[in-house]
TORKOL-4160 file (C-alpha; in steps of 0.2 Angstrom, whole numbers, padded with zeros to 4 digits, m for minus):
408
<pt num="1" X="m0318" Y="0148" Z="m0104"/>
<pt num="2" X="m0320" Y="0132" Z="m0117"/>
<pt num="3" X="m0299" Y="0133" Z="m0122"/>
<pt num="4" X="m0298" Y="0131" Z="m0102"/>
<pt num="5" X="m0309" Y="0119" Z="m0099"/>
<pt num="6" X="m0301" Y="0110" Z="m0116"/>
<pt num="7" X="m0284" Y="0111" Z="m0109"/>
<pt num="8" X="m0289" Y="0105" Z="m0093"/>
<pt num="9" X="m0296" Y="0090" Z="m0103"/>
<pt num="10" X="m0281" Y="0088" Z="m0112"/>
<pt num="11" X="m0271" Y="0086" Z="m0096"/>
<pt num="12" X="m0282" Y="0075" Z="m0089"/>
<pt num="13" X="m0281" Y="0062" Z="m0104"/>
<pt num="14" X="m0261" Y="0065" Z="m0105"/>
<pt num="15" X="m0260" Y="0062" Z="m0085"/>
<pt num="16" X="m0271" Y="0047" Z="m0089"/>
<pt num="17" X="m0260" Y="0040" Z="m0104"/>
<pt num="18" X="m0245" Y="0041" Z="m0092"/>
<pt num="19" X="m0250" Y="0032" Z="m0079"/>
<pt num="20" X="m0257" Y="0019" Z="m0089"/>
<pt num="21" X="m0239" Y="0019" Z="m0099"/>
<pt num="22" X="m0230" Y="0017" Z="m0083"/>
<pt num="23" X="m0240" Y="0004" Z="m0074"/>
<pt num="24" X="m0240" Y="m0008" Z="m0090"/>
<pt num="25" X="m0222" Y="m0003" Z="m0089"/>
<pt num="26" X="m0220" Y="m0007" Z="m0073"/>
<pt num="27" X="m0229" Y="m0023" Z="m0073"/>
<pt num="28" X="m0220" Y="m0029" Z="m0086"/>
<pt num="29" X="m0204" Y="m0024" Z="m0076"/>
<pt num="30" X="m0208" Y="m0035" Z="m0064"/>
<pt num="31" X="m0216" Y="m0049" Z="m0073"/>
<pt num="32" X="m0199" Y="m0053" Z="m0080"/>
<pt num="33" X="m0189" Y="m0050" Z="m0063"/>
<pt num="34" X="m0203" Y="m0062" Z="m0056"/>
<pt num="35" X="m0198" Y="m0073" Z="m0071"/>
<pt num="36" X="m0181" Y="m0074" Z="m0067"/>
<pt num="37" X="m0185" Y="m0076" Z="m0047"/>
<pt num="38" X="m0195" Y="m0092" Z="m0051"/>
<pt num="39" X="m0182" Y="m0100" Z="m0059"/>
<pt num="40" X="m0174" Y="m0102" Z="m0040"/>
<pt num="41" X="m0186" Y="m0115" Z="m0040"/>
<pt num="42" X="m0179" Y="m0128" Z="m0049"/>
<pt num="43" X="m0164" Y="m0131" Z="m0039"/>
<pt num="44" X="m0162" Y="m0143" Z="m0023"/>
<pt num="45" X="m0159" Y="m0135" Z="m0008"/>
<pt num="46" X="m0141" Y="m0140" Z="m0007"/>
<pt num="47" X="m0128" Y="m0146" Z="m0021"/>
<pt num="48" X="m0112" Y="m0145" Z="m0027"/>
<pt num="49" X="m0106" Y="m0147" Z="m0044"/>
<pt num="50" X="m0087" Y="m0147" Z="m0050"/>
<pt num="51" X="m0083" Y="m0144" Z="m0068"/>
<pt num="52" X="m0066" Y="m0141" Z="m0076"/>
<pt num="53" X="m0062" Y="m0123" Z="m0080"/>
<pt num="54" X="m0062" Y="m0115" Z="m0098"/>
<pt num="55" X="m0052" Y="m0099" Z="m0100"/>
<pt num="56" X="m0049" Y="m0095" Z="m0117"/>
<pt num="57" X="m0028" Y="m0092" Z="m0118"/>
<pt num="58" X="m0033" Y="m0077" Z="m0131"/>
<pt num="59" X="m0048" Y="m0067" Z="m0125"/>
<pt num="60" X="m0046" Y="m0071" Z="m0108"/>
<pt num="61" X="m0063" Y="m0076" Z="m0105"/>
<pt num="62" X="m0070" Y="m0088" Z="m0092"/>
<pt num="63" X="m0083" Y="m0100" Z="m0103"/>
<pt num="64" X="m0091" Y="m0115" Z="m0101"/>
<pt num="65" X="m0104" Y="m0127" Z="m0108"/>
<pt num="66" X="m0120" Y="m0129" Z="m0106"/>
<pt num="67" X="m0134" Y="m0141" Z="m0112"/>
<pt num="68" X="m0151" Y="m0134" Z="m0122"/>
<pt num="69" X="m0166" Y="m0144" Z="m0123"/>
<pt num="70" X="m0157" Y="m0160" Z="m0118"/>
<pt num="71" X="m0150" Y="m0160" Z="m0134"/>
<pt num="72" X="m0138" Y="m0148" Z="m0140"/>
<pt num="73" X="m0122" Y="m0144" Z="m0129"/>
<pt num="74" X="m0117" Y="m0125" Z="m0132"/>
<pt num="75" X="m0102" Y="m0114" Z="m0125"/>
<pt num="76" X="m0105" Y="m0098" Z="m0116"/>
<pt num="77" X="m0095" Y="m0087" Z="m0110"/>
<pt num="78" X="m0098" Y="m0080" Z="m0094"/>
<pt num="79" X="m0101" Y="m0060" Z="m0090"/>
<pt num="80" X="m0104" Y="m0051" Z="m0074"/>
<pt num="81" X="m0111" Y="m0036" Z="m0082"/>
<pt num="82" X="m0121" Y="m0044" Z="m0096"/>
<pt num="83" X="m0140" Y="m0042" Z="m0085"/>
<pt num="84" X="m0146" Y="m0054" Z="m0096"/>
<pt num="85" X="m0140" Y="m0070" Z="m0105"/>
<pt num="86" X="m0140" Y="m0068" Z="m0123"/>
<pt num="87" X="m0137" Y="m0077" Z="m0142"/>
<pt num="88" X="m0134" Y="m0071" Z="m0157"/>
<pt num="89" X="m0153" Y="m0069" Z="m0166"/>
<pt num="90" X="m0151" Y="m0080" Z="m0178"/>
<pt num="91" X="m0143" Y="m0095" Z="m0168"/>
<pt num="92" X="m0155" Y="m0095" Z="m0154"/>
<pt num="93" X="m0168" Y="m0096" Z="m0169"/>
<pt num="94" X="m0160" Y="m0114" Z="m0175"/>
<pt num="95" X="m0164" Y="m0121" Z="m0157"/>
<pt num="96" X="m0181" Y="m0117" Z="m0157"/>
<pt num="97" X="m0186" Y="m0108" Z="m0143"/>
<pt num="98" X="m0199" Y="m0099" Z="m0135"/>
<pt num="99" X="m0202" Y="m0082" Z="m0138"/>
<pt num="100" X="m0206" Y="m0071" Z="m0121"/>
<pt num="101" X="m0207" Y="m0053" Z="m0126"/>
<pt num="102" X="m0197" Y="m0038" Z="m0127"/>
<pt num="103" X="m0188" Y="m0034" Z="m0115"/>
<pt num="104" X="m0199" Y="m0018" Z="m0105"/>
<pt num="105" X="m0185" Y="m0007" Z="m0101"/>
<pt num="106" X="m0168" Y="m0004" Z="m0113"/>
<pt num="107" X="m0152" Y="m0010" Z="m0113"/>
<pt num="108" X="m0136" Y="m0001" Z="m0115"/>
<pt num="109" X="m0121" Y="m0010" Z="m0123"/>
<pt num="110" X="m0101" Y="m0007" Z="m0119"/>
<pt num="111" X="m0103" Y="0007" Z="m0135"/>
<pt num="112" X="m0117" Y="0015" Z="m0127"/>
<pt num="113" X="m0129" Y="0011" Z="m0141"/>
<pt num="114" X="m0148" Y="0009" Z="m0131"/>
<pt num="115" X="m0158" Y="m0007" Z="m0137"/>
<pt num="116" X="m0175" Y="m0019" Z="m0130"/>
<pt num="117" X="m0170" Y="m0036" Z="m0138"/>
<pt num="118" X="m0184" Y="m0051" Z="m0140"/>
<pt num="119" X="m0184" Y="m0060" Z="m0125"/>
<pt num="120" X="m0183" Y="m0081" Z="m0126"/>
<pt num="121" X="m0181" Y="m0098" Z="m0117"/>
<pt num="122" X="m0179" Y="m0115" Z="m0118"/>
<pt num="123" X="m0188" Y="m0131" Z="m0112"/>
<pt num="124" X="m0173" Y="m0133" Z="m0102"/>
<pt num="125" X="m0156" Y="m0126" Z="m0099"/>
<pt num="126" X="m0142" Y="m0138" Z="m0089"/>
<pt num="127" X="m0123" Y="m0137" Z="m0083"/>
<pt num="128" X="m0117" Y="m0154" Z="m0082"/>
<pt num="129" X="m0136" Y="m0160" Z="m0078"/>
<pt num="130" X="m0139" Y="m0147" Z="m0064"/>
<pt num="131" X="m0157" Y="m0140" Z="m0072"/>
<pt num="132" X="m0160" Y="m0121" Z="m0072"/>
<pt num="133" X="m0174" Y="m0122" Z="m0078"/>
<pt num="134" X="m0181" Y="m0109" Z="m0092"/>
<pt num="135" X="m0169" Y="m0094" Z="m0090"/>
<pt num="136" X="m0172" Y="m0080" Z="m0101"/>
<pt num="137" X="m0160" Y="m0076" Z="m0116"/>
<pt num="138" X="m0158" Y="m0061" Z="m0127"/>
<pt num="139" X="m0160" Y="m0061" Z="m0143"/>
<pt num="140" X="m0145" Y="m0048" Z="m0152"/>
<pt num="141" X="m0148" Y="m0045" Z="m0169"/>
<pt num="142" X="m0136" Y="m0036" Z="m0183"/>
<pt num="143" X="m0143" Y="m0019" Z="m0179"/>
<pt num="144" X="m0133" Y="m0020" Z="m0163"/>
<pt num="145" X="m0115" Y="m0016" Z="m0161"/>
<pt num="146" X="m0114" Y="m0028" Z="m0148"/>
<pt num="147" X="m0116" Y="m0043" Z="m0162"/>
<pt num="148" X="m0099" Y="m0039" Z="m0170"/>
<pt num="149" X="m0088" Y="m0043" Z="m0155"/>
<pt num="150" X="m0099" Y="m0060" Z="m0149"/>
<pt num="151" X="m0091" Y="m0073" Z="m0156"/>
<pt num="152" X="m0100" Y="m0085" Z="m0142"/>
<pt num="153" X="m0115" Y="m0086" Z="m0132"/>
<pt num="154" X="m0116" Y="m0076" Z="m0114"/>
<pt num="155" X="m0122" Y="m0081" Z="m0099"/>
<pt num="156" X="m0126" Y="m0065" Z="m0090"/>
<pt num="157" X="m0130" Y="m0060" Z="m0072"/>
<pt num="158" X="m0150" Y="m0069" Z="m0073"/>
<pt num="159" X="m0142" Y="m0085" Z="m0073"/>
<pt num="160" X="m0125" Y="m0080" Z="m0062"/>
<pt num="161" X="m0138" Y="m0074" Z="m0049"/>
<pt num="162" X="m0148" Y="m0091" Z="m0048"/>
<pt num="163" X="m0131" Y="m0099" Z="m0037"/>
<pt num="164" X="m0114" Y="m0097" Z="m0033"/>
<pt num="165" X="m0099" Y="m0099" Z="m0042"/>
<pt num="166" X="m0081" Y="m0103" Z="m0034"/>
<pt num="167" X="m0067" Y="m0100" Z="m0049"/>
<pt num="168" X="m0052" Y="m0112" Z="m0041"/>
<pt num="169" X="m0039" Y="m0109" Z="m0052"/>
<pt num="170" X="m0025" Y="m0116" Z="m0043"/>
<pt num="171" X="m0033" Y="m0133" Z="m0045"/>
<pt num="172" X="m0042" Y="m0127" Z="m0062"/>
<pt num="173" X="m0059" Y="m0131" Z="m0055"/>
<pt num="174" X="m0076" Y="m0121" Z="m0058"/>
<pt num="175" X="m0088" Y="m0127" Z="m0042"/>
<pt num="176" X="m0103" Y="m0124" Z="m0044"/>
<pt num="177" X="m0115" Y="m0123" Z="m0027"/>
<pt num="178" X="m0133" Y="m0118" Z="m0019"/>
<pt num="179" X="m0136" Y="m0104" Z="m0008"/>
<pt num="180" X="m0149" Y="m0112" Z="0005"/>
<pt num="181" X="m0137" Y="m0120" Z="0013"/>
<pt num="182" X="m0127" Y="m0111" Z="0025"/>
<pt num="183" X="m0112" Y="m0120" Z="0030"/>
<pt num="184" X="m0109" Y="m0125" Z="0013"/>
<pt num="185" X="m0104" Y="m0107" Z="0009"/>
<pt num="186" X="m0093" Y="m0108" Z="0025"/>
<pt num="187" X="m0083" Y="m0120" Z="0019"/>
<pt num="188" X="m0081" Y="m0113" Z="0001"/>
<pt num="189" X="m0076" Y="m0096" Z="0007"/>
<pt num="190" X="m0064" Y="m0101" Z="0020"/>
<pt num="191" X="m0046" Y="m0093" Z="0017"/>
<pt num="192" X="m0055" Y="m0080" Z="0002"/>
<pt num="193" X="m0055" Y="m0062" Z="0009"/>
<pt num="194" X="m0071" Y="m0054" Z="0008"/>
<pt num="195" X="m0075" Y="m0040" Z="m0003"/>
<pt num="196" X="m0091" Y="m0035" Z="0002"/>
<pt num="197" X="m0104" Y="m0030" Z="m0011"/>
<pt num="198" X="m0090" Y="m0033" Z="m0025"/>
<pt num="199" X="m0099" Y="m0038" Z="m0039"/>
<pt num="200" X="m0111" Y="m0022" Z="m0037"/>
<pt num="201" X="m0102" Y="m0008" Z="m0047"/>
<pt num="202" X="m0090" Y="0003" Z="m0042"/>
<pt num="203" X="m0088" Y="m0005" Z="m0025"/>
<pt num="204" X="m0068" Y="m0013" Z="m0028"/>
<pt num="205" X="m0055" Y="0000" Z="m0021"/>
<pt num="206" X="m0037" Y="m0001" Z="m0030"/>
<pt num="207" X="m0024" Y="0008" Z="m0027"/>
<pt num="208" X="m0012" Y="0016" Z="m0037"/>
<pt num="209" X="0006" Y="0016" Z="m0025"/>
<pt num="210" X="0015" Y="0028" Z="m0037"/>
<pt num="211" X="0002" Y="0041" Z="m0038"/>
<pt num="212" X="m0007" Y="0037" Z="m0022"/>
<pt num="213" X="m0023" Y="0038" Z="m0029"/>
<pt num="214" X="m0038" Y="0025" Z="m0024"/>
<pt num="215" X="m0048" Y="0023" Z="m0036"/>
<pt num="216" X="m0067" Y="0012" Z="m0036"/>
<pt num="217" X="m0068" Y="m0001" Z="m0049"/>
<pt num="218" X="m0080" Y="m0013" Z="m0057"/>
<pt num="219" X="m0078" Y="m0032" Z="m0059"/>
<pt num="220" X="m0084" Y="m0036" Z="m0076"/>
<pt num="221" X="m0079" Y="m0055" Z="m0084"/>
<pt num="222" X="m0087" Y="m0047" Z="m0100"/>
<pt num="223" X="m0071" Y="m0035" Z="m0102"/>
<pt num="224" X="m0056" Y="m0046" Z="m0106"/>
<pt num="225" X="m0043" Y="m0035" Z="m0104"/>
<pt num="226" X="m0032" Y="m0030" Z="m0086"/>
<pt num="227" X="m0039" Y="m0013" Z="m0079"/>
<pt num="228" X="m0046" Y="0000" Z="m0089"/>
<pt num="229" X="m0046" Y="0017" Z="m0080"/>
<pt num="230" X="m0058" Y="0033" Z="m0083"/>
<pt num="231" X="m0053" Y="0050" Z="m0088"/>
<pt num="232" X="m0048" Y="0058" Z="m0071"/>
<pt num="233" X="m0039" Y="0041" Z="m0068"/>
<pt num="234" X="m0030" Y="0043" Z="m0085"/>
<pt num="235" X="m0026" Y="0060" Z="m0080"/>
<pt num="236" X="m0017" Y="0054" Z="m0066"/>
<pt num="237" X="m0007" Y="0041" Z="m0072"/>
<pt num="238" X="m0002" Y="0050" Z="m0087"/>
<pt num="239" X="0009" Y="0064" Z="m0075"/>
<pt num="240" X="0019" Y="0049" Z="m0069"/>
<pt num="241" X="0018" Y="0034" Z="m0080"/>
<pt num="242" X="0023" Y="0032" Z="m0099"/>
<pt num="243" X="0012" Y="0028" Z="m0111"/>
<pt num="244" X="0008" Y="0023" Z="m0129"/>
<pt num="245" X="m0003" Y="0032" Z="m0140"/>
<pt num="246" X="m0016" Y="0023" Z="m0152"/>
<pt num="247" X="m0024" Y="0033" Z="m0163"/>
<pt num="248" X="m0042" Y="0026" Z="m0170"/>
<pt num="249" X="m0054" Y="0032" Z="m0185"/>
<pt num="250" X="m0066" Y="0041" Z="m0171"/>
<pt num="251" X="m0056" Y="0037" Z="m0153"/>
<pt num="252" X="m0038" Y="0037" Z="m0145"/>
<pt num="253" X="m0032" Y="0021" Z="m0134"/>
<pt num="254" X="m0019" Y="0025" Z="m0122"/>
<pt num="255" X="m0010" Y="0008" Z="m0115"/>
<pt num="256" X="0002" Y="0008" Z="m0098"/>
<pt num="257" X="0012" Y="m0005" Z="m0095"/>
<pt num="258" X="0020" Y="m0011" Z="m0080"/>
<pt num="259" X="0010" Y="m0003" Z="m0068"/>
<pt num="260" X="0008" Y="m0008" Z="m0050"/>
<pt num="261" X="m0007" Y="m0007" Z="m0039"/>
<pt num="262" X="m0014" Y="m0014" Z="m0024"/>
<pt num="263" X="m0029" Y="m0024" Z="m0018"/>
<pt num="264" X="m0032" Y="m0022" Z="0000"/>
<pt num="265" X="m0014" Y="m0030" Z="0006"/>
<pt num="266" X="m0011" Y="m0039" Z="m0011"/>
<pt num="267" X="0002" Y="m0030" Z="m0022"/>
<pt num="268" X="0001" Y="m0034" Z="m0041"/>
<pt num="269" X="0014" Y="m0030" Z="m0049"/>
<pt num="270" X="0017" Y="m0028" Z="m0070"/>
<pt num="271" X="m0003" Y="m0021" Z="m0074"/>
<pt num="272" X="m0009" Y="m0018" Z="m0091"/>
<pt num="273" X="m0019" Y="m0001" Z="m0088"/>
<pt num="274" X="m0031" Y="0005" Z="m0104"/>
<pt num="275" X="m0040" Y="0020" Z="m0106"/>
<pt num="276" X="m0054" Y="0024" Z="m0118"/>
<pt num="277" X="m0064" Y="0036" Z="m0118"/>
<pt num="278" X="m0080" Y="0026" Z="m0123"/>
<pt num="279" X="m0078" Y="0016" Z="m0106"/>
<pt num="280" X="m0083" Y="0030" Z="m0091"/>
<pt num="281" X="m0079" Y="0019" Z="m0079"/>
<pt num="282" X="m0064" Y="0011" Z="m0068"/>
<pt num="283" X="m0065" Y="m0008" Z="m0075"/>
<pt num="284" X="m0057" Y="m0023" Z="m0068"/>
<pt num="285" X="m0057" Y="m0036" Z="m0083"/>
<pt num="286" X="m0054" Y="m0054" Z="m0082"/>
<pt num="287" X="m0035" Y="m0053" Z="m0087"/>
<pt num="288" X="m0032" Y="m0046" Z="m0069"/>
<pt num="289" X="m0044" Y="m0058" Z="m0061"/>
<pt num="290" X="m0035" Y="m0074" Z="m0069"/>
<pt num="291" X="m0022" Y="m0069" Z="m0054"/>
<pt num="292" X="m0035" Y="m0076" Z="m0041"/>
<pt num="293" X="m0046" Y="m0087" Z="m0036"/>
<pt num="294" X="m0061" Y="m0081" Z="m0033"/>
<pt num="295" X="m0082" Y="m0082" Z="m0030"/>
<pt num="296" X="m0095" Y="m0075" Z="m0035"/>
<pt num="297" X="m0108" Y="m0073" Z="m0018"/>
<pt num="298" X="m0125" Y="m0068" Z="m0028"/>
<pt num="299" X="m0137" Y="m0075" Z="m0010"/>
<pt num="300" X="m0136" Y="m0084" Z="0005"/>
<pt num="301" X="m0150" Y="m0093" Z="0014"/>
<pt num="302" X="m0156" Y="m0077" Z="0023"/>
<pt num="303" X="m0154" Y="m0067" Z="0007"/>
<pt num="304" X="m0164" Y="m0079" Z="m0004"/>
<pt num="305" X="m0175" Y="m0065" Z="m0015"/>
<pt num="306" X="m0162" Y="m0052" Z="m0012"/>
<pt num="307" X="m0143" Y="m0050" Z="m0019"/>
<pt num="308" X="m0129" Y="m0049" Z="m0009"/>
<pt num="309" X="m0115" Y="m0045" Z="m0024"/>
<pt num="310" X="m0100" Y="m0052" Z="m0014"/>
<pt num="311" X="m0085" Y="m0056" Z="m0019"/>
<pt num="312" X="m0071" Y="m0067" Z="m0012"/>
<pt num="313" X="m0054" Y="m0068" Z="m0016"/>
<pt num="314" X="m0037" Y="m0076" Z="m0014"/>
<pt num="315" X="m0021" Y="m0074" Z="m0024"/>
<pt num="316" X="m0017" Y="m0091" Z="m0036"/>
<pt num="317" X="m0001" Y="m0098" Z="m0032"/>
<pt num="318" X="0014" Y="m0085" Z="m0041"/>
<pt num="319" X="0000" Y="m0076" Z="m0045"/>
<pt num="320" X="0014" Y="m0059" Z="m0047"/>
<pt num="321" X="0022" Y="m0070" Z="m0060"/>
<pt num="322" X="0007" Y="m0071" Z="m0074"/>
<pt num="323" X="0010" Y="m0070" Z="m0095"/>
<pt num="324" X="m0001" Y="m0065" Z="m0105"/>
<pt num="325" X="m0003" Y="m0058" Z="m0123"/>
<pt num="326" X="m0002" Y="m0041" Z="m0124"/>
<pt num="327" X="m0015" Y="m0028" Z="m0128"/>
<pt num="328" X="m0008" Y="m0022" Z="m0144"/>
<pt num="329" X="0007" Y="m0031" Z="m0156"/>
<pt num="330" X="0023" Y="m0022" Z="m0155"/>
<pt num="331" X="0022" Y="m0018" Z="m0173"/>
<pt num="332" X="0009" Y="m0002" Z="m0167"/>
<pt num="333" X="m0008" Y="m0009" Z="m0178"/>
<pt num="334" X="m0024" Y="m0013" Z="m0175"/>
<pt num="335" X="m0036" Y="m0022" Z="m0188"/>
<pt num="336" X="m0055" Y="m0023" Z="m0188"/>
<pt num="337" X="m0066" Y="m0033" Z="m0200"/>
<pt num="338" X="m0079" Y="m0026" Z="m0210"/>
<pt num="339" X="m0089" Y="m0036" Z="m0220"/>
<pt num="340" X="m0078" Y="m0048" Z="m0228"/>
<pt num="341" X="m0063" Y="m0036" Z="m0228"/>
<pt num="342" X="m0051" Y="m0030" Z="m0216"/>
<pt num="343" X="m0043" Y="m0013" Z="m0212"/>
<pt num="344" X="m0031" Y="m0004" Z="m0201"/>
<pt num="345" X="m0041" Y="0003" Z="m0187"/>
<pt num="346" X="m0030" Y="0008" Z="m0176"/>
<pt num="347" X="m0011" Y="0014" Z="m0176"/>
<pt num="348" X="0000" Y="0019" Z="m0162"/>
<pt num="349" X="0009" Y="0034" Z="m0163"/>
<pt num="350" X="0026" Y="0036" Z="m0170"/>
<pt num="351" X="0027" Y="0014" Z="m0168"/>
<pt num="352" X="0034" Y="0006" Z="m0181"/>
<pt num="353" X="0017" Y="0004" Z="m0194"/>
<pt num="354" X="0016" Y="0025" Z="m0194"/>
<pt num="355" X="0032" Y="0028" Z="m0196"/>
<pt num="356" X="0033" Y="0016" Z="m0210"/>
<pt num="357" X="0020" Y="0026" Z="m0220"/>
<pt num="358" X="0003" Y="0011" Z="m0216"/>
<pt num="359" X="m0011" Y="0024" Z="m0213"/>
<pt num="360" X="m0029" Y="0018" Z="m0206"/>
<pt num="361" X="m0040" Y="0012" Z="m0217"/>
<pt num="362" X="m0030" Y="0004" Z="m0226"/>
<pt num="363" X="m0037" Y="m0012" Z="m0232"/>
<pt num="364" X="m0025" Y="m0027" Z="m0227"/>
<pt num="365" X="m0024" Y="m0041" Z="m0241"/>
<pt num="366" X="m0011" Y="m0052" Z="m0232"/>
<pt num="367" X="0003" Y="m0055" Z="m0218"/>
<pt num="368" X="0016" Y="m0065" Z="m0219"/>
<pt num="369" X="0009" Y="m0069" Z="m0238"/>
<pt num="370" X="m0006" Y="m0077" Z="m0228"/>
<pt num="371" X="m0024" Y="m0075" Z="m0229"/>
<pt num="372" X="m0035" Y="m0079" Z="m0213"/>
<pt num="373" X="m0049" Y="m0073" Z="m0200"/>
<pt num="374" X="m0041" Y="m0059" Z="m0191"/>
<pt num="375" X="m0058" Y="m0054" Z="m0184"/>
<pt num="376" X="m0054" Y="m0056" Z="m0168"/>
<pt num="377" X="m0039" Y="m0045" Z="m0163"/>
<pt num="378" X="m0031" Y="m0053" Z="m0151"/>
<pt num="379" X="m0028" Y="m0069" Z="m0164"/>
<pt num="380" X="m0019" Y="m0057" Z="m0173"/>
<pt num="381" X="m0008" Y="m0051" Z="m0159"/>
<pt num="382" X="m0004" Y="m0066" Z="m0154"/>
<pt num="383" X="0001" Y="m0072" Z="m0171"/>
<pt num="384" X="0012" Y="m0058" Z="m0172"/>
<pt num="385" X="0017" Y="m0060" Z="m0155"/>
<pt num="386" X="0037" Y="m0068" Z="m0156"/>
<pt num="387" X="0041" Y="m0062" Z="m0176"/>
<pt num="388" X="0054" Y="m0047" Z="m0177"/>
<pt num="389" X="0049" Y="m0046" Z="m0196"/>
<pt num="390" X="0034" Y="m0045" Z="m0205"/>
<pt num="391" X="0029" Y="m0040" Z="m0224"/>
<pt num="392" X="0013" Y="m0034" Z="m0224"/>
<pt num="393" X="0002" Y="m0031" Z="m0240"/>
<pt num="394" X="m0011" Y="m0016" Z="m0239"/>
<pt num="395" X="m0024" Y="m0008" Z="m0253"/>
<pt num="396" X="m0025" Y="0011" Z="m0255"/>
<pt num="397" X="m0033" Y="0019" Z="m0267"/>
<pt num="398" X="m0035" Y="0006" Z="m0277"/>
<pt num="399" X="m0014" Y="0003" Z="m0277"/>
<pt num="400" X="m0006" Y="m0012" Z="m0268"/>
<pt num="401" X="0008" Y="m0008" Z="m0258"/>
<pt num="402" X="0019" Y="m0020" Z="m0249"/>
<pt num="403" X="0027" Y="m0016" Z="m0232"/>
<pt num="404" X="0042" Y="m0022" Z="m0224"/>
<pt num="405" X="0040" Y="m0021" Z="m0205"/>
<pt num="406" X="0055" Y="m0023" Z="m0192"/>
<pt num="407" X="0058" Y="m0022" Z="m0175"/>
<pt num="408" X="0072" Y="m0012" Z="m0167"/>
């Protein structure tokens, strides 16, 4: 009879301990949404604020800049799917800030790695002296594999949600304006078709003509290539559509190119379609969006504490008729930065690199006799972008071998 009653006892005190776990967690949930809702706040009820649009010709990336403390102007890049803005630990550290807390809940990154960051602010945060008041930021430290692919700051979606955001590239304008006032959206939105709760994921239909296959998509600024597709979607295309192969250390990229697909009435033609299996959902990156103009619809007045997630659209001016830098150099490699070194980390599959004998791993010492920061990828490819000929100097095994690579 005592073990029962001690078991009961024991139950009892875990049931308690949960309970008191989840309310603190709980309450701390909704102290920082409560943070972030305050921020509202600080803006006038009606404004409209014109900047010049920054879209970074490699990465794709919207960007733009935005004061701290008054003092110190900084560029971020924007990110749909980012929840929260975030630095780099040690920079945020150099502008003194505030520390919040941790974040209450975790946070999963694009390589599925979980983390709870430190939480921080400023005295103030301005885009071209429109305050936002004390918005919380991130702090991402080296432990997290996010910090090897930020190469600026991010403004995520608690600082996307305080307002809204027209992208007018035809006329290369970033307007920024309130959500309390009513027929000011009217008038920004006017020729934009509506995609209804766009900006919520997996709410964007895109079709696939050849296969005739819709698939639901997510818009994410973050991603900076075309469209990245899932594994039934891969599965798809591959029946009907060529493709190259890119063998990684621990994944396989497969690229299409040239594909159509359509957006409600609007046919795109001439697609960069990626699958990887680390990405489980249908993407739509900012490459593909750079074809439109576009807004970002967080509120209106009737929706104040309470996101809507539209998006508008319209197609730019030639918008079929977009160049960009492709995904992978026609040479068939892809290098990635460890340390201060940098290795083949990525090959495509019977390209010209594999055939030539250049394995992965393979520590690159030079191209083109030249030595400089090839940590972001697409600064190489775009580099390599119009040569027909390259030499290429490689480390294996402690034996330097030079290459001679040649397109057909």
């Amino acid at each position: 009879m005592k073990s029962i009653v001690q078991i009961i006892e024991f139950i009892v005190v875990l049931c308690f301990v949960f309970i008191f776990f989840n309310s603190c967690l709980i309450n701390a949930v909704f102290q920082m949404v409560n943070y972030n809702e305050k921020q509202i706040e600080n803006l006038p009820d009606t404004f409209r604020v014109e900047l010049p649009i920054t879209i970074d010709s490699v990465s794709n990336y919207f960007s733009l800049s935005a004061c701290v403390n008054d003092s110190v102007n900084e560029s971020f890049i924007i990110d749909t799917k980012m929840n929260t803005s975030s630095y780099k630990t040690e920079d945020i550290q150099k502008l003194n800030p505030h520390f919040w807390g941790k974040r209450p809940l975790n946070v999963t990154n694009s390589s599925g790695q979980q983390y709870k960051p430190n939480l921080y602010y400023f005295d103030k945060f301005s885009i071209n002296e429109l305050n936002l008041g004390n918005p919380l930021f991130s702090g991402i430290d080296t432990a997290n594999t996010t910090y090897n692919i930020m190469y600026k700051n991010v403004i995520g979606t608690n600082i996307l949600e305080l307002l809204n955001w027209k992208f007018d590239l035809d006329n290369n304008k970033l307007i920024l304006f309130g959500f309390k006032d009513n027929q000011l959206l009217e008038n920004e939105i006017e020729g934009f078709d509506l995609i209804k709760n766009g900006l919520d994921y997996d709410k964007i239909k895109i079709l696939f003509p050849k296969i005739k296959k819709v698939g639901n998509f997510t818009l994410d600024l973050g991603c900076g290539d075309e469209i990245l597709v899932n594994k039934n979607m891969f599965r798809l295309l591959k029946q009907t559509h060529p493709y190259r192969k890119i063998i990684g250390v621990k994944k396989t990229l497969y690229l299409f190119e040239n594909v159509d697909i359509q957006w409600g009435s609007i046919q795109i033609p001439n697609c960069q379609v990626f699958y990887n299996s680390a990405f489980p959902k249908n993407i739509i990156g900012a490459r593909l969006i750079k074809r439109f103009n576009f807004i970002l619809n967080y509120r209106n007045q009737n929706t104040k504490y309470l996101s809507l997630n539209n998006l508008y659209i319209k197609p730019k001016v030639n918008f079929e008729k977009i160049d960009y830098i492709p995904a992978i150099s026609d040479f068939g490699f892809i290098v990635d930065k460890r340390g201060d070194k940098y290795f083949v980390s990525y090959l495509e599959e019977n390209g010209i690199a594999d055939k030539l004998g250049i394995k992965l791993q393979d520590e690159i010492v030079c191209i083109e006799k030249q030595f400089f920061d090839f940590s972001n990828q697409k600064l190489l490819i775009k580099f390599l972008l119009h040569k027909k000929q390259i030499t290429i100097e490689i480390v294996r095994n402690g034996t330097t071998k030079e290459f001679n690579l040649i397109q057909n």
